[in-house]
PQR file of N, CA, C, O and H, with PARSE charges and radii, in Angstrom:
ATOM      1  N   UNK A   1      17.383   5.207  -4.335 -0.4000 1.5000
ATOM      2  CA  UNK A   1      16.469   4.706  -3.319 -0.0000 2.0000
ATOM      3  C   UNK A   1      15.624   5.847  -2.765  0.5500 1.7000
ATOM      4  O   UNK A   1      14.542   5.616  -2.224 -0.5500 1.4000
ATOM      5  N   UNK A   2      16.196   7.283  -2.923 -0.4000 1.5000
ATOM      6  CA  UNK A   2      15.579   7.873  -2.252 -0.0000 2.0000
ATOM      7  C   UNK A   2      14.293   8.440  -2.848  0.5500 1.7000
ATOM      8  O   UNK A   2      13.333   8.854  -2.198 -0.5500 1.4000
ATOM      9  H   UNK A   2      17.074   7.471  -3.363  0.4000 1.0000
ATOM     10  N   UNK A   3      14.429   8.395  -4.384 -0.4000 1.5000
ATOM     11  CA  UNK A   3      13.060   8.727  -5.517 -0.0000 2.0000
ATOM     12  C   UNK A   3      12.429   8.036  -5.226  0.5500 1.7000
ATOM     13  O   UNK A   3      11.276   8.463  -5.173 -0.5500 1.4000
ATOM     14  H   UNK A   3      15.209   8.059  -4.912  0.4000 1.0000
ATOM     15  N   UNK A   4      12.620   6.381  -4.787 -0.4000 1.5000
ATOM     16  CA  UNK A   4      11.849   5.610  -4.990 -0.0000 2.0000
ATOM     17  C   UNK A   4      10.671   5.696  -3.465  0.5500 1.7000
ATOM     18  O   UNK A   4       9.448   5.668  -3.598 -0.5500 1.4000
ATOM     19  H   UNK A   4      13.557   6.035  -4.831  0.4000 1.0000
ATOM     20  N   UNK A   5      11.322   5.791  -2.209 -0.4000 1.5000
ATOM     21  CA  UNK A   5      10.770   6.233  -1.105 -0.0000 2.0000
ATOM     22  C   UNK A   5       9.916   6.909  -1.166  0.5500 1.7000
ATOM     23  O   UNK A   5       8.821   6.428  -0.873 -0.5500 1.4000
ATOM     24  H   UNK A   5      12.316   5.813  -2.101  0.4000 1.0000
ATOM     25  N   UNK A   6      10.025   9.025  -1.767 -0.4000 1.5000
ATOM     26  CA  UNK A   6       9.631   9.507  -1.896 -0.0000 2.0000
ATOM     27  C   UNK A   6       8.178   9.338  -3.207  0.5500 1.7000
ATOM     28  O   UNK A   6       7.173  10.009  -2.972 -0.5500 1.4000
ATOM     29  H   UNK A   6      10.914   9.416  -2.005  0.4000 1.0000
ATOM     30  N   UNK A   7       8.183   8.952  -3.763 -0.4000 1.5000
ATOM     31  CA  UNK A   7       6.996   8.108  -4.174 -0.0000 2.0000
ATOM     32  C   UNK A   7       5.803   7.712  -3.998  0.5500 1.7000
ATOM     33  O   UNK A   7       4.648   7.984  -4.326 -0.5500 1.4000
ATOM     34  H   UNK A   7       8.999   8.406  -3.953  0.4000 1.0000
ATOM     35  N   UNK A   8       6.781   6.529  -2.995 -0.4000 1.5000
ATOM     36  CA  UNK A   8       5.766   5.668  -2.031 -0.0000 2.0000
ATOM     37  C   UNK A   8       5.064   6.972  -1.171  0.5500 1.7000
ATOM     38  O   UNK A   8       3.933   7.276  -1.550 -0.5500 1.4000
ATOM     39  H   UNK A   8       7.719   6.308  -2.728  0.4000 1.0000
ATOM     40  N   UNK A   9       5.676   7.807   0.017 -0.4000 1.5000
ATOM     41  CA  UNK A   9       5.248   8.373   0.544 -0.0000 2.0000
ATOM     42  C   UNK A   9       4.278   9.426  -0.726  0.5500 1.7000
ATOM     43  O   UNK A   9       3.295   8.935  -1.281 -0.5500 1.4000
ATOM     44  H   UNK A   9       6.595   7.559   0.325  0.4000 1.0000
ATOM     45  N   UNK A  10       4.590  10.403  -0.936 -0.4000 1.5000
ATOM     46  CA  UNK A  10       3.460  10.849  -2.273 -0.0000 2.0000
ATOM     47  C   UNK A  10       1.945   9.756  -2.542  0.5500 1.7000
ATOM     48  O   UNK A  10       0.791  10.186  -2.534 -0.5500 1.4000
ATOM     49  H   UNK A  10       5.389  10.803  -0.485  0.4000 1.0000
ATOM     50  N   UNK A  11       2.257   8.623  -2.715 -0.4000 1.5000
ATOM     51  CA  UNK A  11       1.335   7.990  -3.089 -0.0000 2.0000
ATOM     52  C   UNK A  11       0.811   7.765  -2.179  0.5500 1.7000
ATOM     53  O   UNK A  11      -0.398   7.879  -2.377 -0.5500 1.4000
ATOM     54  H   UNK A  11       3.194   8.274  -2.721  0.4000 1.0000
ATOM     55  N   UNK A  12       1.182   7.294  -0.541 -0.4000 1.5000
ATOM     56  CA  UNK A  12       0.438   7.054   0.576 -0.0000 2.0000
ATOM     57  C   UNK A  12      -0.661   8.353   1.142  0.5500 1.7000
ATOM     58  O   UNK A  12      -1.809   8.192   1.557 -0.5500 1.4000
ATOM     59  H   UNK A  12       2.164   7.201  -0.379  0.4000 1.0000
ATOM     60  N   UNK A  13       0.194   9.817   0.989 -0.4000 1.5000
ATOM     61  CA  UNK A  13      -0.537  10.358   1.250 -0.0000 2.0000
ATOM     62  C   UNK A  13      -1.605  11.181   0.055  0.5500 1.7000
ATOM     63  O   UNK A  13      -2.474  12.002   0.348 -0.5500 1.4000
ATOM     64  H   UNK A  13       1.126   9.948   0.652  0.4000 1.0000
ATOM     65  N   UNK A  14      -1.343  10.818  -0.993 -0.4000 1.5000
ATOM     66  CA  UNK A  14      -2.911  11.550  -2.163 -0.0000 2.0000
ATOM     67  C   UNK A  14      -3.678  10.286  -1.941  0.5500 1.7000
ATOM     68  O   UNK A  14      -4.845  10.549  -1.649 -0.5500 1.4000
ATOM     69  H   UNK A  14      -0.637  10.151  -1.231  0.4000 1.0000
ATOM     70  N   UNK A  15      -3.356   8.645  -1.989 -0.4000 1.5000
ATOM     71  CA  UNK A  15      -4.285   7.752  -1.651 -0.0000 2.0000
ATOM     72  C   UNK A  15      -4.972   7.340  -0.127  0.5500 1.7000
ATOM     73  O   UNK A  15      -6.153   7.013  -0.004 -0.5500 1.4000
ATOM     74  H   UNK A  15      -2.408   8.431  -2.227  0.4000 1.0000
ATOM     75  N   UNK A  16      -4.007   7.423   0.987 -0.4000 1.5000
ATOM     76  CA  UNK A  16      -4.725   7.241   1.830 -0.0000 2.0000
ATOM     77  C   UNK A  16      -4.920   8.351   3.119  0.5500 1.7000
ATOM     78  O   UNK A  16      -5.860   8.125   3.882 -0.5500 1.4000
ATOM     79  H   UNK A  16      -3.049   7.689   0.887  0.4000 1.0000
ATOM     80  N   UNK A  17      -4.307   9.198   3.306 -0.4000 1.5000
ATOM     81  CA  UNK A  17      -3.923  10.017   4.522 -0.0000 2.0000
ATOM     82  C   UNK A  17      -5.084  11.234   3.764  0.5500 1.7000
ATOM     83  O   UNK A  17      -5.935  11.884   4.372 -0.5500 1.4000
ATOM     84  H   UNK A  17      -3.543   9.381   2.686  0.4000 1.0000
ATOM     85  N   UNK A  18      -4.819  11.266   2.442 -0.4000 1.5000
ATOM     86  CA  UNK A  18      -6.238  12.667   2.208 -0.0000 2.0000
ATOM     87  C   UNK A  18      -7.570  12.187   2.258  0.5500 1.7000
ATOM     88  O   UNK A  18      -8.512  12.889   2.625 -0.5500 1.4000
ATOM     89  H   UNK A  18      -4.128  10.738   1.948  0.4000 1.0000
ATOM     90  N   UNK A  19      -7.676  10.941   1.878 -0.4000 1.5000
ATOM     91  CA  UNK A  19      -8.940  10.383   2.463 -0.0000 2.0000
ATOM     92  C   UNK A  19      -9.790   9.431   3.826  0.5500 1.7000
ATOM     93  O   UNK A  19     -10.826   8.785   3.987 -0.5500 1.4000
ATOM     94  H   UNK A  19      -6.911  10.370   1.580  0.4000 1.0000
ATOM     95  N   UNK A  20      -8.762   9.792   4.482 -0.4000 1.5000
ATOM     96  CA  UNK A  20      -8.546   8.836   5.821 -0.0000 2.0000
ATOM     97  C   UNK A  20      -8.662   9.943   7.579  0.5500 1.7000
ATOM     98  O   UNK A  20      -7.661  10.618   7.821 -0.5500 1.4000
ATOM     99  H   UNK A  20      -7.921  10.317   4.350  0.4000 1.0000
ATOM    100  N   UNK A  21      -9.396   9.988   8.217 -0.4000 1.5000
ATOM    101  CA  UNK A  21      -9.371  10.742   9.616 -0.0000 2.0000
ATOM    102  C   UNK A  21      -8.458   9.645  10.420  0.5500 1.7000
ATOM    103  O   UNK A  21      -8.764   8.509  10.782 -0.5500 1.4000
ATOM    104  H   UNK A  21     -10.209   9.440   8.021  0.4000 1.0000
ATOM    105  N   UNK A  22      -7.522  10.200  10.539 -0.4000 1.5000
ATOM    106  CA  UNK A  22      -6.879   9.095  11.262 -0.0000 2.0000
ATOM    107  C   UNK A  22      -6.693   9.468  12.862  0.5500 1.7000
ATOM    108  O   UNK A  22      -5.943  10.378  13.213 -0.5500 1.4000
ATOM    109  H   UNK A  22      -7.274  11.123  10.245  0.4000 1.0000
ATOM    110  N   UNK A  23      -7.378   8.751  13.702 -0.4000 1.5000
ATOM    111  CA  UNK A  23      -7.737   8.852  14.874 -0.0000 2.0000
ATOM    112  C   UNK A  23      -6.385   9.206  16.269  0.5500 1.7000
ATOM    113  O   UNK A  23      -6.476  10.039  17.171 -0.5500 1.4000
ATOM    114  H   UNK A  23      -7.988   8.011  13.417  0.4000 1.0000
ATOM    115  N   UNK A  24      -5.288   8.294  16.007 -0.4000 1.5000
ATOM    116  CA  UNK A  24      -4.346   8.229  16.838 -0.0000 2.0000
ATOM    117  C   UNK A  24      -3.255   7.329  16.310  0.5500 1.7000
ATOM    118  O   UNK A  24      -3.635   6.529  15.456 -0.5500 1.4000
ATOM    119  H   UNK A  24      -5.214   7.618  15.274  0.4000 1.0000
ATOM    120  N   UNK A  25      -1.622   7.285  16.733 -0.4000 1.5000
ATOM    121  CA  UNK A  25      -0.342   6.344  16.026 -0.0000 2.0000
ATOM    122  C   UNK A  25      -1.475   4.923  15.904  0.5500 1.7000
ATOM    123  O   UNK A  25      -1.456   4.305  14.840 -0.5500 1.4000
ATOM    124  H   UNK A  25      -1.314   7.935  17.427  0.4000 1.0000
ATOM    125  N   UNK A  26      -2.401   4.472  16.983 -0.4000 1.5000
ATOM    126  CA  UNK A  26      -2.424   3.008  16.480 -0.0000 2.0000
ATOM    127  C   UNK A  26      -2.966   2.596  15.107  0.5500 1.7000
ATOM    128  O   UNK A  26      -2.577   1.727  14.327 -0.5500 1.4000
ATOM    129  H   UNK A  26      -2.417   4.974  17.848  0.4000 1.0000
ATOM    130  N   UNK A  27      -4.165   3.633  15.027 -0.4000 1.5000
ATOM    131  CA  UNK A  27      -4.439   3.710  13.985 -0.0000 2.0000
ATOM    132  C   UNK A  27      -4.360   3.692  12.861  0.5500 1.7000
ATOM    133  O   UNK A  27      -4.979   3.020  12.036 -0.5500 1.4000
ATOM    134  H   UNK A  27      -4.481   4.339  15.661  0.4000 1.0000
ATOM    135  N   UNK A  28      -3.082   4.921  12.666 -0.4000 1.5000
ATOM    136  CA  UNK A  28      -2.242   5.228  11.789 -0.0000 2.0000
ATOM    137  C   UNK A  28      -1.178   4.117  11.289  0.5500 1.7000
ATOM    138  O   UNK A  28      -0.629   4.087  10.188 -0.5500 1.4000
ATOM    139  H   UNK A  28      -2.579   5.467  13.336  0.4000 1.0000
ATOM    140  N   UNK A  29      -1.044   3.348  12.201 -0.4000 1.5000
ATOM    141  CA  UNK A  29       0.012   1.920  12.279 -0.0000 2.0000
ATOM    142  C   UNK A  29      -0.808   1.154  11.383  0.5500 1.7000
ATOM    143  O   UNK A  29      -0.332   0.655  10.363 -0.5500 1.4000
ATOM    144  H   UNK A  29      -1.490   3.373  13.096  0.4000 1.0000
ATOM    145  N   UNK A  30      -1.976   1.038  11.696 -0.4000 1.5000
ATOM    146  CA  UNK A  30      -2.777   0.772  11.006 -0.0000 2.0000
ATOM    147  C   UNK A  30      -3.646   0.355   9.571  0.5500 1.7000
ATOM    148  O   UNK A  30      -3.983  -0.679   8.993 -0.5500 1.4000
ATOM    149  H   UNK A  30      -2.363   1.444  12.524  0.4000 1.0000
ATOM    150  N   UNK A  31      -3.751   1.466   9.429 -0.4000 1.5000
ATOM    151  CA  UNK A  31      -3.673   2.172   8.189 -0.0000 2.0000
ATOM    152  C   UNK A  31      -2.854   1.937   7.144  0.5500 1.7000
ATOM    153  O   UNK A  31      -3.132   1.501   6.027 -0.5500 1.4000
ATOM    154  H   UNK A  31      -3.478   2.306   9.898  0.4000 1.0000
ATOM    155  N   UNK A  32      -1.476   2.375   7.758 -0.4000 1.5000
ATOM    156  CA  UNK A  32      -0.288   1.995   7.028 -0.0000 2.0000
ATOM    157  C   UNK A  32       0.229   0.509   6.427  0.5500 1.7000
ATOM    158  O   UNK A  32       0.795   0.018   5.450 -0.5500 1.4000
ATOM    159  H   UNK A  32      -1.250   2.730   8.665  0.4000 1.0000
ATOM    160  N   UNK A  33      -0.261   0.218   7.471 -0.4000 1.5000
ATOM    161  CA  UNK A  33      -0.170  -1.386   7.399 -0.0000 2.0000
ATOM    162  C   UNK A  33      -0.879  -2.161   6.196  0.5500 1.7000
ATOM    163  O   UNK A  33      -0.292  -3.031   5.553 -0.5500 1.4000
ATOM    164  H   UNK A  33      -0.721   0.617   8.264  0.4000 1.0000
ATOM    165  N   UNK A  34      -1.923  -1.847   6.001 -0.4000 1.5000
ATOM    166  CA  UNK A  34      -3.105  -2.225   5.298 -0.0000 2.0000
ATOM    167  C   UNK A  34      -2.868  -1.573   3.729  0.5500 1.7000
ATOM    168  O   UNK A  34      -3.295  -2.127   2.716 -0.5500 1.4000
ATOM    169  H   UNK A  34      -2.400  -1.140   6.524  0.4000 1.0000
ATOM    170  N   UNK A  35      -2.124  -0.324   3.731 -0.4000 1.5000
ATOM    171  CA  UNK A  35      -2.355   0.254   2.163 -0.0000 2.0000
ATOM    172  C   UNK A  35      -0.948  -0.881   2.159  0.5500 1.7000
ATOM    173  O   UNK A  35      -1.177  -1.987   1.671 -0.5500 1.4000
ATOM    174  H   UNK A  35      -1.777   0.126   4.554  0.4000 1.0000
ATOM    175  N   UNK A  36       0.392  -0.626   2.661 -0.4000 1.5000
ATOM    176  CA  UNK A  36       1.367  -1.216   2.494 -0.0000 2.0000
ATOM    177  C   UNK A  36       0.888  -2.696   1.563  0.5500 1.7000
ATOM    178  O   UNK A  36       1.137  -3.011   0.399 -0.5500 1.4000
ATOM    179  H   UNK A  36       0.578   0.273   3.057  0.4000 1.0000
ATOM    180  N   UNK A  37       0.271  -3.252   2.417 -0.4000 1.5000
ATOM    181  CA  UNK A  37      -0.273  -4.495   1.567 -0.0000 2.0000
ATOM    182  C   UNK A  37      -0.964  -5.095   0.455  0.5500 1.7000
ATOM    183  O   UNK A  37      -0.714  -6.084  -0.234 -0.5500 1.4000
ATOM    184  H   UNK A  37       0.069  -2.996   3.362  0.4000 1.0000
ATOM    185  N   UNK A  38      -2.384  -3.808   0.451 -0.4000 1.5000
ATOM    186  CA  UNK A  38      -2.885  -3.478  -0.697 -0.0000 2.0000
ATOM    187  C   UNK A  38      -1.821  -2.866  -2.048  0.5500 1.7000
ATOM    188  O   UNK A  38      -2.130  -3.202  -3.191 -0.5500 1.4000
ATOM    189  H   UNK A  38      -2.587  -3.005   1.010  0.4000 1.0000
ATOM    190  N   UNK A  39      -0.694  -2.050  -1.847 -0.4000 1.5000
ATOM    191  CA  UNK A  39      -0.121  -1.309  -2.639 -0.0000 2.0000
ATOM    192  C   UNK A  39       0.558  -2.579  -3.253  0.5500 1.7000
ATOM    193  O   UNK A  39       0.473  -2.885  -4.443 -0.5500 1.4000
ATOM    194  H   UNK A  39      -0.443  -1.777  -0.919  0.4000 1.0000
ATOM    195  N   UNK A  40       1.238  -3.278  -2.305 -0.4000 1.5000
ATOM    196  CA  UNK A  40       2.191  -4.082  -3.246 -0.0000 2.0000
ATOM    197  C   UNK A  40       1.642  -5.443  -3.082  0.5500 1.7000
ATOM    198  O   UNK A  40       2.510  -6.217  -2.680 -0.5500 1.4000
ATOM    199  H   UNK A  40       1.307  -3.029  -1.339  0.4000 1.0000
ATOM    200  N   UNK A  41       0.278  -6.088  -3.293 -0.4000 1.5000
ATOM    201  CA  UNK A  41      -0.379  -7.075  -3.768 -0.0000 2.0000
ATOM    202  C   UNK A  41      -1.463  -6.878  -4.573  0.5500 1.7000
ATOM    203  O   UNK A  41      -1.796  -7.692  -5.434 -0.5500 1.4000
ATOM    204  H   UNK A  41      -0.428  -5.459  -3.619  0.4000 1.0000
ATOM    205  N   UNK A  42      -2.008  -5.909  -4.366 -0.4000 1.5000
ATOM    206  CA  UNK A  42      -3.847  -5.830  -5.150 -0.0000 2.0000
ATOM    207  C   UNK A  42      -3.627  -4.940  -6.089  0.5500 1.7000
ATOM    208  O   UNK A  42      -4.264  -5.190  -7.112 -0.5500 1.4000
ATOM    209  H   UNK A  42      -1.737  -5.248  -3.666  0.4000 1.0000
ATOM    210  N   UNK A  43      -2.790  -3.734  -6.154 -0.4000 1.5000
ATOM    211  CA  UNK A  43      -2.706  -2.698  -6.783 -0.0000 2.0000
ATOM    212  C   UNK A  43      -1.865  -2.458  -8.189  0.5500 1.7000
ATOM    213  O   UNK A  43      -0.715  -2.024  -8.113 -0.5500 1.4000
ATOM    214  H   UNK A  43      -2.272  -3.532  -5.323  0.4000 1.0000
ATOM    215  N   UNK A  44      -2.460  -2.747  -9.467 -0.4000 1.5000
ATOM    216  CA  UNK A  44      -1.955  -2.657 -10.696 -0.0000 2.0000
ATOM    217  C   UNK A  44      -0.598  -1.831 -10.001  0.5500 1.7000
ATOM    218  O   UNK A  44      -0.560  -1.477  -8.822 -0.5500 1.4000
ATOM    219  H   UNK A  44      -3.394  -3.099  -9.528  0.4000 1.0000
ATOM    220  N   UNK A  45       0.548  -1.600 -11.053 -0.4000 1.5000
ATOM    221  CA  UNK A  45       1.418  -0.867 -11.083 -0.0000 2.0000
ATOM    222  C   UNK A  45       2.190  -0.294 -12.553  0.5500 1.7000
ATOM    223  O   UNK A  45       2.234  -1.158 -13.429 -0.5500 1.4000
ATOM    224  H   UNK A  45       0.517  -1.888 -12.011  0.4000 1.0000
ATOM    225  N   UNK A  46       2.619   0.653 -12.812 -0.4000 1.5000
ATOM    226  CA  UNK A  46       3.023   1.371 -14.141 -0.0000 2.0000
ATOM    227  C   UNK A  46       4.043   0.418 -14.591  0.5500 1.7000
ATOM    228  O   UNK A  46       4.348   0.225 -15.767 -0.5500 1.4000
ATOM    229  H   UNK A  46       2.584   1.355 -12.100  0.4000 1.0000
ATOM    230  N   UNK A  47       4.561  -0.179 -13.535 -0.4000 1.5000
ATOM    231  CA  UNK A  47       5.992  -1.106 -14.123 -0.0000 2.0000
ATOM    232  C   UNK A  47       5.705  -2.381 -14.511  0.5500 1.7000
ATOM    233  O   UNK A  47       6.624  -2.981 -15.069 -0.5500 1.4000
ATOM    234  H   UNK A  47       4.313  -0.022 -12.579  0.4000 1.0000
ATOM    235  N   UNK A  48       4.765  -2.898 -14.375 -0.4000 1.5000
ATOM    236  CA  UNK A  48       4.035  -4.346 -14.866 -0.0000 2.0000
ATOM    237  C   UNK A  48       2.718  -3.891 -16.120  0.5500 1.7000
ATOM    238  O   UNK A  48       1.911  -4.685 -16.602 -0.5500 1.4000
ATOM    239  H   UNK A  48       4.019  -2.411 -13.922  0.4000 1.0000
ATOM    240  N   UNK A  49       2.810  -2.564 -16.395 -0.4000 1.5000
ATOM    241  CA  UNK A  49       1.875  -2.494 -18.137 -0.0000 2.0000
ATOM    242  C   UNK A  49       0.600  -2.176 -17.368  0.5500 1.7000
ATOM    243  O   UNK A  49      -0.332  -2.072 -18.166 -0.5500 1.4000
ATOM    244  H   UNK A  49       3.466  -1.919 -16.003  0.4000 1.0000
ATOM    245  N   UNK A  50       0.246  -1.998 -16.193 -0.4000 1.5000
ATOM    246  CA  UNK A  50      -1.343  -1.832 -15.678 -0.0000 2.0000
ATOM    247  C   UNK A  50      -2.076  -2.989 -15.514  0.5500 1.7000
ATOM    248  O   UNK A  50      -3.278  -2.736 -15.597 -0.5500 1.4000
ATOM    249  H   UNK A  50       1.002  -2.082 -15.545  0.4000 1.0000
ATOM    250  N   UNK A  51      -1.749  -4.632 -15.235 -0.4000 1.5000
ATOM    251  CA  UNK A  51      -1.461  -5.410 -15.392 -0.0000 2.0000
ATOM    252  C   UNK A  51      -1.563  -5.842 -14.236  0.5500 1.7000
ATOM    253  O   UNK A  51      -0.670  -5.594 -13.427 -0.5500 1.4000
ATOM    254  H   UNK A  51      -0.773  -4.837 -15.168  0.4000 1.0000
ATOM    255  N   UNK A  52      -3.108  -6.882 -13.739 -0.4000 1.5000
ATOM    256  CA  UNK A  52      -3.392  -7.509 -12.681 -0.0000 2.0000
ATOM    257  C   UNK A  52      -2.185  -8.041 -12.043  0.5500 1.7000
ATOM    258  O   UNK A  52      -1.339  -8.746 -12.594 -0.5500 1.4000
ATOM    259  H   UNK A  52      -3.834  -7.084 -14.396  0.4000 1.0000
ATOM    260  N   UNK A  53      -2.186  -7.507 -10.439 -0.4000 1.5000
ATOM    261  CA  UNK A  53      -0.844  -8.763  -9.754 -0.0000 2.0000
ATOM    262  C   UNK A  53      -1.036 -10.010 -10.155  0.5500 1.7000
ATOM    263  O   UNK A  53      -2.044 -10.420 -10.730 -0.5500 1.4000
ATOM    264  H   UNK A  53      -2.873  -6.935  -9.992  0.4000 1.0000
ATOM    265  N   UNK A  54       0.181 -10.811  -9.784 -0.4000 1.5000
ATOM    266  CA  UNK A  54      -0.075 -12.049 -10.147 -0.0000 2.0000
ATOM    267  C   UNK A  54      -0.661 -12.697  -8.781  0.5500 1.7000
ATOM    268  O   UNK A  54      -0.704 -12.030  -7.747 -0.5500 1.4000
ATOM    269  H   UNK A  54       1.001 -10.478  -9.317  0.4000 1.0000
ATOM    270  N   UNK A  55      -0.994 -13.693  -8.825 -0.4000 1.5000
ATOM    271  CA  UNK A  55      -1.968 -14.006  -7.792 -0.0000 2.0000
ATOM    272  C   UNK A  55      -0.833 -14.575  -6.555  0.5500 1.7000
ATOM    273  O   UNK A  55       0.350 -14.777  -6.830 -0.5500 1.4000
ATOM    274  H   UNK A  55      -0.959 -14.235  -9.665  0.4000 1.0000
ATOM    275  N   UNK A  56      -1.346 -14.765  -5.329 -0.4000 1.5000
ATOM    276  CA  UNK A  56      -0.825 -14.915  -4.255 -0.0000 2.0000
ATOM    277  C   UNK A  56      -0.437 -16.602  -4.001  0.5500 1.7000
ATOM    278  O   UNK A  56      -1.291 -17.480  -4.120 -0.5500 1.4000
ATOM    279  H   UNK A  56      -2.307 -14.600  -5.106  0.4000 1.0000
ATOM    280  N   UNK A  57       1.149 -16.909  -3.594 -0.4000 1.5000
ATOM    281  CA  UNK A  57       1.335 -18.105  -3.265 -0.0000 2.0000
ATOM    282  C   UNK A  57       0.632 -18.622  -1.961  0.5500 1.7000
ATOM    283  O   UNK A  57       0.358 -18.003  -0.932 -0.5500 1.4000
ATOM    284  H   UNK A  57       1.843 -16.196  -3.497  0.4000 1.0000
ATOM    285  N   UNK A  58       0.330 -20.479  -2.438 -0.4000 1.5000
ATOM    286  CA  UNK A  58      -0.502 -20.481  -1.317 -0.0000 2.0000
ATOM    287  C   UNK A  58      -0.001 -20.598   0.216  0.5500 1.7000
ATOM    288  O   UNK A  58      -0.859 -20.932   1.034 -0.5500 1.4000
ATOM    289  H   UNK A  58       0.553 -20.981  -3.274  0.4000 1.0000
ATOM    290  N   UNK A  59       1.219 -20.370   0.644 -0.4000 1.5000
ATOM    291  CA  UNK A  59       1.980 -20.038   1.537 -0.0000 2.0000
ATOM    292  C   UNK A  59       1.755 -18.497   2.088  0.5500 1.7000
ATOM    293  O   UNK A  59       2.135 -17.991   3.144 -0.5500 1.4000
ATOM    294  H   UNK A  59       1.916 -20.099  -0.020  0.4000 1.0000
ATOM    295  N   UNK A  60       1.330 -18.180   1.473 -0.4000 1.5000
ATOM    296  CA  UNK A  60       0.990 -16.524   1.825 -0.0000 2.0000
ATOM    297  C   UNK A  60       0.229 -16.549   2.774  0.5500 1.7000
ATOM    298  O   UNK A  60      -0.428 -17.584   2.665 -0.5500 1.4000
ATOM    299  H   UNK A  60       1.021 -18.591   0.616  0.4000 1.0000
ATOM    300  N   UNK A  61      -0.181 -15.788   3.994 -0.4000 1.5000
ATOM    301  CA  UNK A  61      -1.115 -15.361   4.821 -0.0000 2.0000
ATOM    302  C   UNK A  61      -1.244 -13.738   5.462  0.5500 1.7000
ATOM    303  O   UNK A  61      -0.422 -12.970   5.962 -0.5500 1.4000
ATOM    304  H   UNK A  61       0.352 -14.946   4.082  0.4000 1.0000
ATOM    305  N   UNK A  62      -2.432 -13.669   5.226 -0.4000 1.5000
ATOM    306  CA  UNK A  62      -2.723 -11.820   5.481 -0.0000 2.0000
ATOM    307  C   UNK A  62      -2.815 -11.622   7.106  0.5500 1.7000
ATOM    308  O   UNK A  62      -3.970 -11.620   7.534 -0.5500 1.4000
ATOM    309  H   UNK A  62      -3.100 -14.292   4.820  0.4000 1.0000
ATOM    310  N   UNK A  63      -2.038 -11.497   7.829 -0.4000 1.5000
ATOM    311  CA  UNK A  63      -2.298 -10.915   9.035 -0.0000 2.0000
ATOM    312  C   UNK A  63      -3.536  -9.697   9.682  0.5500 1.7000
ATOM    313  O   UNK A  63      -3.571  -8.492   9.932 -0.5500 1.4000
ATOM    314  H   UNK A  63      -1.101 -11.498   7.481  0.4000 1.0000
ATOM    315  N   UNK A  64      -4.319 -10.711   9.738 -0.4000 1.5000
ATOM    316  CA  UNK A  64      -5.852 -10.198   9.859 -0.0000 2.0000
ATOM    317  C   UNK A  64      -5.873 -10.407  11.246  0.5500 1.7000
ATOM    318  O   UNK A  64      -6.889 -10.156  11.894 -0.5500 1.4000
ATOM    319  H   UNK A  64      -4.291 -11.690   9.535  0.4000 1.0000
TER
END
């Protein structure tokens, strides 16, 4: 579990924290929030072949 953590974090910060001014925690709450979602809905992954997500049930809702 702990490779797998360390990862995520790696990937949060070369994708979003090096390209991101992040203003203050709300922000940053923020932020986090938003890749979190993007990462594990929109975002191909090495373990599915590079390989569009599958699309979203219609029970799903994005907290916008």
């Amino acid at each position: 579990m702990n490779a797998i953590m360390e990862r995520w974090v790696q990937t949060c910060r070369h994708e979003l924290l090096d390209r991101t001014l992040v203003w203050n925690e709300r922000h940053l709450r923020h932020a986090l929030h938003r890749f979190g979602l993007h990462d594990n809905t929109d975002r191909p992954h090495q373990a599915t072949d590079q390989t569009a997500p599958p699309t979203r049930s219609p029970t799903h809702r994005s907290p916008n």
